[in-house]
ZAMARGU-4260 file (C-alpha; in steps of 0.2 Angstrom, whole numbers, plus 5000, padded with zeros to 4 digits):
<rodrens>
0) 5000/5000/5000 | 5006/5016/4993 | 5002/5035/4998 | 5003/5052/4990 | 5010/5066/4998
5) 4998/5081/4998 | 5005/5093/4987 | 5010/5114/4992 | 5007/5128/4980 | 5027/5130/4974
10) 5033/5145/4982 | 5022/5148/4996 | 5028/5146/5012 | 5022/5134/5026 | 5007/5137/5033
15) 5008/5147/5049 | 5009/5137/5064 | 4994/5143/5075 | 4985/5137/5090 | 4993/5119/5091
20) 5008/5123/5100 | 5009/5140/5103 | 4999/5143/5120 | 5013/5132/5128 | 5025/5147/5128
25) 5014/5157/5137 | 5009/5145/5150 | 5006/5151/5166 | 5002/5142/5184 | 4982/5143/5191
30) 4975/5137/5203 | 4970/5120/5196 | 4988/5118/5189 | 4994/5121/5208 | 4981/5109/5214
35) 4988/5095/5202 | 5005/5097/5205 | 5000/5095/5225 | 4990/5080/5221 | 5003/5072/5210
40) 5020/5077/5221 | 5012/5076/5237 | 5022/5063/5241 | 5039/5073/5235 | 5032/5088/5246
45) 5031/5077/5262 | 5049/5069/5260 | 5055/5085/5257 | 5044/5095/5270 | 5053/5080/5282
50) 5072/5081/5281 | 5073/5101/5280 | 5057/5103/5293 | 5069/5091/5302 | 5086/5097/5301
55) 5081/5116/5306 | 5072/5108/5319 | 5085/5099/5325 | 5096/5116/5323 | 5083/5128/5333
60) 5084/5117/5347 | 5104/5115/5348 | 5104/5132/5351 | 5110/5138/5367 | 5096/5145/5380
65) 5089/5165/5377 | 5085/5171/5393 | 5073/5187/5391 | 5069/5201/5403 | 5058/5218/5402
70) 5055/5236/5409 | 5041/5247/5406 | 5041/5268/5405 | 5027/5278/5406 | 5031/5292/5396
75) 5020/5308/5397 | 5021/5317/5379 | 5024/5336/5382 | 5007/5344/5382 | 5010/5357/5368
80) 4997/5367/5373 | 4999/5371/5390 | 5017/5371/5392 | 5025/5377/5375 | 5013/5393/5370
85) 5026/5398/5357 | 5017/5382/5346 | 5002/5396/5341 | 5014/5407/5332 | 5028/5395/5327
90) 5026/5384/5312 | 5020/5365/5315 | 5036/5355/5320 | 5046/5369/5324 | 5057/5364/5339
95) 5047/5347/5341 | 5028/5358/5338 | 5014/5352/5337 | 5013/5334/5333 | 4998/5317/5338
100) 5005/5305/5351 | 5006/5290/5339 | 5022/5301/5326 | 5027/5306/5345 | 5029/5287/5351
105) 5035/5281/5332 | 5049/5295/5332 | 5055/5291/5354 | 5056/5273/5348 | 5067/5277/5335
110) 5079/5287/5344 | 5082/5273/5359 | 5086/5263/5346 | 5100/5273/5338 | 5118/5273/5340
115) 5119/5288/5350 | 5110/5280/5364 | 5115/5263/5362 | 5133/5264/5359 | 5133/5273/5379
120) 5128/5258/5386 | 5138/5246/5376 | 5154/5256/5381 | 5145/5254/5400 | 5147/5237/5399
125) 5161/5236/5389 | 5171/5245/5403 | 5163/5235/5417 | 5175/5221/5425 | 5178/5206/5417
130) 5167/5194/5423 | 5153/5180/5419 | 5141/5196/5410 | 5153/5201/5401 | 5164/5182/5395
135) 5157/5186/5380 | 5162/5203/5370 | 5144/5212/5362 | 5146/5222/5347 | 5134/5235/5343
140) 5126/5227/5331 | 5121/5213/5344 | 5113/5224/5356 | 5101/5230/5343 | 5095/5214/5337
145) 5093/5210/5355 | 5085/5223/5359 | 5066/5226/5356 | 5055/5244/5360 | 5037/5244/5357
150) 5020/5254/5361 | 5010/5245/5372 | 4992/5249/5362 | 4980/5262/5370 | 4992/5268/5385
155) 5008/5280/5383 | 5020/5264/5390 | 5035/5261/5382 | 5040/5241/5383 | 5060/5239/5383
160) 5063/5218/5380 | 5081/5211/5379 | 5086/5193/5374 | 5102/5184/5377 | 5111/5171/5382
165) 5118/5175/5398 | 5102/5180/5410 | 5115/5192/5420 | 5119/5200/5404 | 5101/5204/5402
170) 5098/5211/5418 | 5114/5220/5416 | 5109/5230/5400 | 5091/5233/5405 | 5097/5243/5420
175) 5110/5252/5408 | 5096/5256/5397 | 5083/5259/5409 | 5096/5273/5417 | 5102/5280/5399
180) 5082/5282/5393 | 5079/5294/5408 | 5093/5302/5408 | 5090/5304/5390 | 5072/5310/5393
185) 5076/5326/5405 | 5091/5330/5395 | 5079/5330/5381 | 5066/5341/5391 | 5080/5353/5397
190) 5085/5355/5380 | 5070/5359/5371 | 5064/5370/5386 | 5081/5380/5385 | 5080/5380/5363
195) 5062/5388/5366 | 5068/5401/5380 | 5083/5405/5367 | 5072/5407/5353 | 5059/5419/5363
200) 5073/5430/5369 | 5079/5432/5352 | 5062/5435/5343 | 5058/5448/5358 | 5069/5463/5351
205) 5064/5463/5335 | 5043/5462/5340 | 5048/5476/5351 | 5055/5485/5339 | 5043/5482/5325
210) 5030/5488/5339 | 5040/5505/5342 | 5041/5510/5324 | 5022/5507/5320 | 5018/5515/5334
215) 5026/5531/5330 | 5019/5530/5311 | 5000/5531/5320 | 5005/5546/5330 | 5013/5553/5315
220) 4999/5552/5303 | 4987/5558/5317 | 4998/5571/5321 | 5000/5578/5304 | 4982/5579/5300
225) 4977/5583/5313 | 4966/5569/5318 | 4963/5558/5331 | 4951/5544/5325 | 4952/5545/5307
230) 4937/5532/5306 | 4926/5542/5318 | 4931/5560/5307 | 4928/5551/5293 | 4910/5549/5299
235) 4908/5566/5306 | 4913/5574/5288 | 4901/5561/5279 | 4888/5568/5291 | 4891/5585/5286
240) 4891/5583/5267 | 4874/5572/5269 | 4867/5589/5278 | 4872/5601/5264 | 4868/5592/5251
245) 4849/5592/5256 | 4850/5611/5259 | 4856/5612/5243 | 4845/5601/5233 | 4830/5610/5243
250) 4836/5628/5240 | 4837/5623/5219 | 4819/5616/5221 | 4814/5636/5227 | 4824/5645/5216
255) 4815/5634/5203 | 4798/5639/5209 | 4803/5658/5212 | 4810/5659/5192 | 4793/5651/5186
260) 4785/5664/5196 | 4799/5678/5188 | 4792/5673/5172 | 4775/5673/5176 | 4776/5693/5183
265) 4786/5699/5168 | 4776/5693/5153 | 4763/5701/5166 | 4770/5717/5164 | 4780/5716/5151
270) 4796/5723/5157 | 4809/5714/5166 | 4818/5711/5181 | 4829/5725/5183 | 4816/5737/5176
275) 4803/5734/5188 | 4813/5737/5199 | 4818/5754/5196 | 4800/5757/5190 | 4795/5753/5208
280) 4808/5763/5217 | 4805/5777/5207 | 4785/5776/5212 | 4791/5773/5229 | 4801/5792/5227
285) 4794/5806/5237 | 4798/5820/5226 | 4793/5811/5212 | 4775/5809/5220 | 4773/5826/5223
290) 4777/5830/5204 | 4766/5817/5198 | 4752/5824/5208 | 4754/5842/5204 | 4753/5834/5187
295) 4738/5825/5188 | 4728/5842/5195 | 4734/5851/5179 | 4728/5839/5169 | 4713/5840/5179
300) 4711/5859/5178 | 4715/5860/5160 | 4701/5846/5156 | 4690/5857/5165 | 4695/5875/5155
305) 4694/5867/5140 | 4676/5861/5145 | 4675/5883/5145 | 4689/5888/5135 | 4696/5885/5119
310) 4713/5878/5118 | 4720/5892/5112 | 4714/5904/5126 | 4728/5910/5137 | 4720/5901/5151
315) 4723/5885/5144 | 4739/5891/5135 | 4747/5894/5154 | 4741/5877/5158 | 4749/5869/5144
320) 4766/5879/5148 | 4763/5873/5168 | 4761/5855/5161 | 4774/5856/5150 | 4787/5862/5166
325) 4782/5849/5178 | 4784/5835/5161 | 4802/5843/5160 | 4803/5840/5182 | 4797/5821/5180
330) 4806/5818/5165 | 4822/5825/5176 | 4819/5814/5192 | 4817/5802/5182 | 4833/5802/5172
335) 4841/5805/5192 | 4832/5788/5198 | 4837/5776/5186 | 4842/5785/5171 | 4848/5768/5161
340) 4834/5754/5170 | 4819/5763/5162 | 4828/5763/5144 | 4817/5771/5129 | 4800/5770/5136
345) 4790/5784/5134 | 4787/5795/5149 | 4766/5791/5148 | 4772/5773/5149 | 4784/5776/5164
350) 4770/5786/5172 | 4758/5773/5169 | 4768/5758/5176 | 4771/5771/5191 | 4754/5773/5195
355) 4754/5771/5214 | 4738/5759/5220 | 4736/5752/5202 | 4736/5732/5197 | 4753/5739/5185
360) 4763/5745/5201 | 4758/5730/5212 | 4764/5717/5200 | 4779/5727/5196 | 4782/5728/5216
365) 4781/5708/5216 | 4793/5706/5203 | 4805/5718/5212 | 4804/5707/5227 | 4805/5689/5216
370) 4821/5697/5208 | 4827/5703/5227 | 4826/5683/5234 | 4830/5679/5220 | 4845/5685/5221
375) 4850/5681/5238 | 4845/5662/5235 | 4857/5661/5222 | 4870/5669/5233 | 4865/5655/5246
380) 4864/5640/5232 | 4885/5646/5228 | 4889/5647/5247 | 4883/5629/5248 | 4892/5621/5232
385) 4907/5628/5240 | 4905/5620/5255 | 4900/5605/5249 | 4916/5603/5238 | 4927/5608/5253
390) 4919/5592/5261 | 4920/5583/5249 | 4937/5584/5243 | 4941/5583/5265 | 4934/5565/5265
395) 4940/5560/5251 | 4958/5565/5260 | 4950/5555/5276 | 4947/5542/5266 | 4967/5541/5260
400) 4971/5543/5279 | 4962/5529/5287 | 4968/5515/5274 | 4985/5523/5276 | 4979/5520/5299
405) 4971/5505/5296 | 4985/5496/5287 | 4999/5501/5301 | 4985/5500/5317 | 4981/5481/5308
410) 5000/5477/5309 | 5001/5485/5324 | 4990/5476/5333 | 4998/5459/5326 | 5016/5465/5331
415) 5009/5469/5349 | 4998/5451/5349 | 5014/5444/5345 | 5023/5454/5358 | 5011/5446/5371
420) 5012/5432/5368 | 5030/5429/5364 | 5031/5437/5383 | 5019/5426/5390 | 5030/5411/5384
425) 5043/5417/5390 | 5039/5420/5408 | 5030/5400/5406 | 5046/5393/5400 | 5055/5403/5415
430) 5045/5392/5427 | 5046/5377/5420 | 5067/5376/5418 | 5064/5378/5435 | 5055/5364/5441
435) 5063/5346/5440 | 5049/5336/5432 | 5055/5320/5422 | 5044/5317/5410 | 5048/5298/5409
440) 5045/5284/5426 | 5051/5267/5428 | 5035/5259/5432 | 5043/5241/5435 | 5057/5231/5443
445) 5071/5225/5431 | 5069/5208/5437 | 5085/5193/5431 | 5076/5182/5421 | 5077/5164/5430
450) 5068/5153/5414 | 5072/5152/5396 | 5062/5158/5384 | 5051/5143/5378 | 5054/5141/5359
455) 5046/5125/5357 | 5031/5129/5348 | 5040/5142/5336 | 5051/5132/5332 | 5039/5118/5327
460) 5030/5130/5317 | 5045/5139/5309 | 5051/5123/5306 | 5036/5115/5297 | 5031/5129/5287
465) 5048/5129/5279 | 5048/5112/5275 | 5033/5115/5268 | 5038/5129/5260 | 5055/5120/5253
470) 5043/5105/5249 | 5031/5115/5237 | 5047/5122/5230 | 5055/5106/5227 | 5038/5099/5220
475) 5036/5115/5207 | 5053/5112/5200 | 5050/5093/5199 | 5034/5098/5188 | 5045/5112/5178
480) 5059/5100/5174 | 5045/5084/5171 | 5045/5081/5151 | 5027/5074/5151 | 5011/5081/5151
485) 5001/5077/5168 | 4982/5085/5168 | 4970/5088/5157 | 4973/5107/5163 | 4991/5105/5156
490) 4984/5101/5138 | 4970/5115/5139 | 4982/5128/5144 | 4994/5123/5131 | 4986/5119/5113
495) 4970/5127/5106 | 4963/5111/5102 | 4948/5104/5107 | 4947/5090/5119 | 4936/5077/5112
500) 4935/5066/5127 | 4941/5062/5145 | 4947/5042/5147 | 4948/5034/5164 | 4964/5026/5168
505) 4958/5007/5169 | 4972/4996/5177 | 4965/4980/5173 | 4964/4981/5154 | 4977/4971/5152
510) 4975/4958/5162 | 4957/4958/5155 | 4965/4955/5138 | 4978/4942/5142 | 4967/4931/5150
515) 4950/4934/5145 | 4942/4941/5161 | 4927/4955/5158 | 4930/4972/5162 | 4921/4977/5178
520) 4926/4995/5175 | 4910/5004/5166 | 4915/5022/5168 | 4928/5019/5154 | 4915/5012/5142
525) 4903/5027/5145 | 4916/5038/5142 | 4920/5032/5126 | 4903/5033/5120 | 4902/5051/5126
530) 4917/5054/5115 | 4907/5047/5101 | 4894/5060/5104 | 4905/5073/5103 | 4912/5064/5088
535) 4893/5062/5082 | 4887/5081/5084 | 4904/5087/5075 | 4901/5072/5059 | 4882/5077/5060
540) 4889/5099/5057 | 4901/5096/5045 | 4899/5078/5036 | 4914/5070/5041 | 4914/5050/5039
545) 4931/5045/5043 | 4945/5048/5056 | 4965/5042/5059 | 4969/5039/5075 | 4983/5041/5079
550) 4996/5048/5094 | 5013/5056/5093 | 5023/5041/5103 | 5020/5023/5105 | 5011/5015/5118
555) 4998/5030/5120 | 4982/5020/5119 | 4976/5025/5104 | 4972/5009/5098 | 4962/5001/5113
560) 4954/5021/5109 | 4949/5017/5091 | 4943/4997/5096 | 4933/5006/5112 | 4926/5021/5099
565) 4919/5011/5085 | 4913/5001/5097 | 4903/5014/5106 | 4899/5018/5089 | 4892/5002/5083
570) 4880/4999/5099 | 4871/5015/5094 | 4867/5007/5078 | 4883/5014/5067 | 4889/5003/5055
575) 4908/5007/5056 | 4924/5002/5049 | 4938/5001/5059 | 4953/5001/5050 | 4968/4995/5056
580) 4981/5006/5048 | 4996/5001/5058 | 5008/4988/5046 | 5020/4986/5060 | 5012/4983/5075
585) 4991/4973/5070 | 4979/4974/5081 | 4967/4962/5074 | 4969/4948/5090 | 4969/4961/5103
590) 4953/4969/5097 | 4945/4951/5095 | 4949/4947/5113 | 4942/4965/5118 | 4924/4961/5109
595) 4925/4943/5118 | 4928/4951/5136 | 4916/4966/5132 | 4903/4953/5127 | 4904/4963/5110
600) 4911/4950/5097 | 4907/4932/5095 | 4891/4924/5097 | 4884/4941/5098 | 4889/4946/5080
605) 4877/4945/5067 | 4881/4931/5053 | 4878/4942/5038 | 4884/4957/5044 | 4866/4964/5041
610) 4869/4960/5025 | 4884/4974/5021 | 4898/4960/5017 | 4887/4952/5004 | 4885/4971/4996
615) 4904/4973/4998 | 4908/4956/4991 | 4894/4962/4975 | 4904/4976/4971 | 4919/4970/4972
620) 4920/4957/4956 | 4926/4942/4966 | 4940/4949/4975 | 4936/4943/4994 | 4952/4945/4999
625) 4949/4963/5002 | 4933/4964/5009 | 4932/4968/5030 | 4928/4955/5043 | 4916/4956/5055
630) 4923/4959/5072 | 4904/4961/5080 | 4889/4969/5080 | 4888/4984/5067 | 4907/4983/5068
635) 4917/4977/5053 | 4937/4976/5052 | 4950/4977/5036 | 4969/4977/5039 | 4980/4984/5028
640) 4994/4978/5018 | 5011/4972/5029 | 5026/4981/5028 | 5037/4970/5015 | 5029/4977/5000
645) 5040/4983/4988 | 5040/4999/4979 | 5028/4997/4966 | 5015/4984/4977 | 5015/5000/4989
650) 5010/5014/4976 | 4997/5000/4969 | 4991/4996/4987 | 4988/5018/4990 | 4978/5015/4972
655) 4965/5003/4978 | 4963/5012/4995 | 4957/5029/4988 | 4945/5016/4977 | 4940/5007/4992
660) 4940/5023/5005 | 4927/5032/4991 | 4916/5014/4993 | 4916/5012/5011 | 4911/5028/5014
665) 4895/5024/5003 | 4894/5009/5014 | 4899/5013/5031 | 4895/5027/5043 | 4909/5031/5052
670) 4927/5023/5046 | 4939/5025/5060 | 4958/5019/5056 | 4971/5014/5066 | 4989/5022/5060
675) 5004/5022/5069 | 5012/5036/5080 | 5017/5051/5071 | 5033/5053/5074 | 5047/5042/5063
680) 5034/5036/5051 | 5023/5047/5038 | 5008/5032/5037 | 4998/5045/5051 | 5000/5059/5038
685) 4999/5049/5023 | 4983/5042/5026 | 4975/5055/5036 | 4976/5066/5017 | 4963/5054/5012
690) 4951/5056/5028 | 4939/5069/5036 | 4954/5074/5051 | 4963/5067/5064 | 4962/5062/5082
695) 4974/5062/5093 | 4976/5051/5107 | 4987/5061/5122 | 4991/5046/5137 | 4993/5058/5153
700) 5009/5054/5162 | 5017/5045/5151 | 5016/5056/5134 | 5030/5067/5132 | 5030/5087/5129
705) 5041/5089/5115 | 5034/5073/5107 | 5017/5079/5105 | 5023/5098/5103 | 5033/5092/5088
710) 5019/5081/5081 | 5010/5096/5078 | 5022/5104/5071 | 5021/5091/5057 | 5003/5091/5056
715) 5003/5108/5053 | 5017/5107/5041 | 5007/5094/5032 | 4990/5107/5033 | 4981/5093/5041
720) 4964/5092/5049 | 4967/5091/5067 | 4949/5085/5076 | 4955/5086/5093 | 4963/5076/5108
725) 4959/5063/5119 | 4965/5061/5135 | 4968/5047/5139 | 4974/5037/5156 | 4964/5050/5169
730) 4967/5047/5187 | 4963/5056/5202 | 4977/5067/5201 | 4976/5072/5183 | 4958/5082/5181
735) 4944/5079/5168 | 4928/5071/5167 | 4934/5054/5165 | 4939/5054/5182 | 4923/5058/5190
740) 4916/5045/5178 | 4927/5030/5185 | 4922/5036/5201 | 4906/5038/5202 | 4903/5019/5192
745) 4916/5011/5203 | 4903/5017/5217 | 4891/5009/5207 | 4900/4993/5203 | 4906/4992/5222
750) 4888/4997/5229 | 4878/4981/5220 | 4891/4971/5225 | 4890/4974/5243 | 4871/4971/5237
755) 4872/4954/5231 | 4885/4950/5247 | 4870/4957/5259 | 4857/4945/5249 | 4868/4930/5250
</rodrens>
């Protein structure tokens, strides 16, 4: 039997190598892959958790004995309030300022701890007499690792522990420490008291003097301006210009009225101010009275003698004449009175407009006196606008005055707070320095410790968690170095293909094959017929017939897989073909023995083969010697050529298996054919040209990583049509379905035994 090699388009490269492999690079370690490393190397974790649990065990407790003493100090944080005042205007943290107990307790148990402090008492001990406390030389470095300071929570107490091998040591350096830490603590308190009381006594001068010089500014600008309060002068002159301006706006509202009241009068009497004016002290004039009078009784004697005479009668003539000369006198007082008021008006006009007790003369005597207030409102309205610009332009120049006060009496008065309280501070710090308070107490005895500490139980606990630790390590690098693949998590996290089905390990297949015995494990056989469904749904989608199964080594199950899956198969009615496509290694007896101890094959196989060899042998013109066998029910077999064909038999054997694929699939339902392991030979790829894809059968435990990496590799190089994988060989400790299977029908199995034992 003979293959073609499927042909590549000439030069295109290979097609890319996607999904099969390359989610191995990236694999990472979950959850379930830290689980199945425990369950499979549990037993690598407990050896090793044994000897290095063991031999630090044993090394913890050949040390020599830690004896362990302590001492407690209340420590009274400095009340920042009460005793150090200068915290309101200094900046936070200024000479230790303001701070909460816990930075307070954080930053004390960090100086005890320094080498400052320390290194006194390690030179104490040094220089004590050579003795049993001191047969052993401490470095500095000793002292601190021995040496522990903590808070004790929710009170201010200071826990000092030290740890060592020689108990009078102990006691020894806690009294050293004990002494240092309060010496320490009203040195401290000195010296902050003392930086404080330097820092006041050097702030003073310079608030004093900054109080001076503002001081003299404010009775500077008071002085030159002659004001005492600005803000109160301010209000005065406000005060002042609100007054005037209403006396103005009020005398404006009368001149108003008197000028429409001006008008009224003159259009009245039709001359103006100034004339009426004159007109009405001119009728006011004695002597001009007395000549308008003597002219009015001319007038009246000359009406009368012209009622006798006629006008040129010498009576009337002197008449005339005496008219005429008083005329000339009015005319004369007149021009004397108010020579350029009256203007031209004729003299009868003048002498009507002076008629004394006529409605003329007493609306020309009202307009004289409109005029007259009229004119001493306006004098008044000008005296006001100049008083109220004078007050204006004064408050205008308060105004600049009190912002120039307010700005130096504001700094003022913040100098002078300063001033108090710096003073203040100093006379509490005064006080203080003298008092001797220490701000730290030994509230209990430094006692020598007379028991070791009791490390038992830490050691035990240090010792088990790092072998653990070491054993969890040990199993990890184990699983790293481990060329095979172990879980059915291990194959989904590192290739993309599907996986088919989950196969139970069954430790008796064997020994059921060698000597005949039936299986009495059920949980593989339902497994394989679910990996037929899956099989089924996938043929069903995409009208596939015919698979090669096949593995990348030897050894991986994948024929027992392809007896087990035609088999599953065959019961639901399939007529299948299984082919065995392995020259090398046939499987004919094996499978005959696996239908015999299945209760599959044998008497249970139908004679005729429902009738399908008698419809092969018909079309295959008297050549029986190719037609299947029936291996059982619905399940027929065909073996291909052996290996020791030659050349030329081999390409005519390939010939007659495409004829004979193309009729089997008209004949059969699913053909499933047995090829040997990828690697090394070319039969799996050869043949797997001629079918629907392949299956590949992956043995946990046992297959290795780079076998199976590189077998897809080929299969991808060859552009194959990779199904998906079955693993195969499930135990408890490698994940999957399959395991829950065996399982749950071992529980089965076991439970109607324990039946049948109970009705016996």
């Amino acid at each position: 039997m003979t293959y073609s090699y499927p042909e590549l388009p000439q030069g295109s490269p290979p097609p890319p190598l996607v999904g099969a492999y390359g989610a191995e690079e990236t694999e990472s370690l979950s959850l379930a892959g830290l689980t199945g490393i425990l369950r499979r190397r549990w037993w690598v974790i407990i050896l090793v958790a044994l000897v290095v649990g063991g031999f630090n065990f044993r090394r913890e407790i050949d040390k020599p004995e830690i004896f362990e003493s302590s001492f407690r100090l209340l420590v009274t944080p400095p009340p920042v309030e009460g005793l150090n005042p200068l915290t309101a205007i200094q900046p936070s943290g200024l000479l230790g300022g303001r701070q909460n107990n816990q930075n307070y307790f954080a930053t004390q148990i960090e100086l005890l701890k320094s080498n400052t402090l320390l290194s006194q008492v390690w030179d104490d001990i040094e220089n004590e007499d050579p003795s049993s406390i001191n047969a052993e030389r401490l470095s500095y470095q000793q002292v601190l690792s021995n040496l522990s300071i903590t808070k004790m929570p929710d009170a201010d107490i200071i826990v000092v522990s030290y740890r060592d091998k020689n108990r009078e040591r102990v006691q020894a350096v806690l009294k050293k420490l004990a002494n240092t830490y309060i010496n320490y603590a009203a040195e401290q308190r000195d010296f902050q008291d003392n930086e404080r009381l330097r820092f006041v006594n050097e702030r003073l001068p310079e608030f004093e003097e900054r109080v001076r010089s503002l001081q003299s500014q404010l009775l500077r600008l008071q002085r030159e301006n002659n004001i005492f309060n600005p803000e109160s002068a301010g209000e005065n002159a406000s005060s002042r210009l609100n007054t005037i301006v209403d006396q103005r706006r009020n005398l404006q509202l009368k001149i108003q009225q008197l000028n429409a009241r001006k008008e009224a009068l003159e259009q009245k009497t039709g001359v103006g101010n100034d004339q009426a004016f004159a007109l009405s002290s001119l009728g006011q004039s004695p002597v001009y009275a007395g000549l308008v009078n003597s002219l009015n009784e001319i007038n009246l004697k000359l009406v009368q003698s012209l009622t006798i005479y006629t006008p040129e009668s010498i009576q009337v003539q002197q008449l005339q004449e005496e008219k005429a000369s008083i005329l000339q006198l009015i005319q004369a007082e007149i021009d004397r009175g108010a020579p350029g008021s009256i203007g031209r008006r004729s003299l009868d006009e003048v002498l009507n407009s002076t008629d004394v007790g006529g409605p003329k003369a007493a609306a020309l005597g009202e307009l004289a006196n409109v005029g007259v207030e009229l004119e001493v409102m306006n004098l008044e309205l000008q005296e006001l606008i100049r008083a109220e610009t004078e007050l204006r332009q004064q408050l205008e120049r308060i105004t600049t005055i009190s912002g120039q006060y307010a700005t130096i009496k504001q700094e003022f008065d913040r100098q002078k707070s300063g001033l108090d309280q710096l003073t203040a501070t100093r006379q509490a710090l005064e006080i203080e320095i003298t008092k001797n308070y220490v701000p730290w107490r030994l509230i209990s005895n430094i006692t020598l410790p007379n028991q070791p500490i009791d490390t038992l139980p830490r050691d035990i606990l240090f010792s088990t968690l790092l072998g653990l630790l070491a054993g969890c390590a040990a199993a990890l690098l184990l699983d790293k170095l481990d060329p095979r693949h172990h879980s059915v998590e291990d194959l989904r996290s590192s290739y993309s293909h599907t996986i088919l089905g989950y196969i139970p390990l069954e430790k008796e297949l064997r020994a059921s094959i060698k000597y005949g015995s039936p299986l009495p494990n059920e949980a593989m056989q339902e497994s394989y017929a679910r990996l037929y469904s899956n099989l089924f749904f996938l043929k069903r989608k995409r009208q596939c017939h015919s698979f090669v199964v096949t593995s990348a080594e030897s050894g991986d199950g994948k024929s027992t897989t392809s007896f087990f899956l035609a088999q599953a198969a065959a019961k639901l009615g399939q007529k299948v073909l299984l082919v065995d496509g392995d020259r090398y290694f046939p499987q004919k007896q094996a499978w005959l023995k696996l239908a015999k101890i299945t209760g599959f094959g044998g008497d249970n196989a139908s004679p005729d083969g429902n009738g399908v060899l008698d419809s092969l042998a018909g079309d295959s013109n008297g050549q029986n010697d190719d037609l299947p066998e029936l291996l059982g029910k619905n399940l027929f077999y065909f073996k291909v050529q052996d290996d020791t064909m030659t050349p030329e038999q081999l390409v005519s054997a390939s010939q007659n298996f495409v004829v004979k694929m193309n009729q089997w699939k008209e004949t059969f339902d699913l053909i499933l054919i047995d090829t040997p392991p990828i690697l090394g030979l070319t039969d799996s790829r050869l043949i797997a040209d001629q079918t629907d894809g392949l299956v590949v059968v992956v043995r946990l435990n046992k297959t290795r990583k780079d076998s199976l990496k590189e077998a897809f590799r080929e299969l991808a190089l060859a552009d194959l049509n990779v199904i998906g994988i079955v693993a195969n060989a499930i135990t408890s400790t490698s994940g999957g379905y399959g395991y829950y299977y065996g399982r749950y029908y071992n529980n089965r199995y076991y439970g109607r035994q324990k039946l049948a034992q109970a009705d016996q």
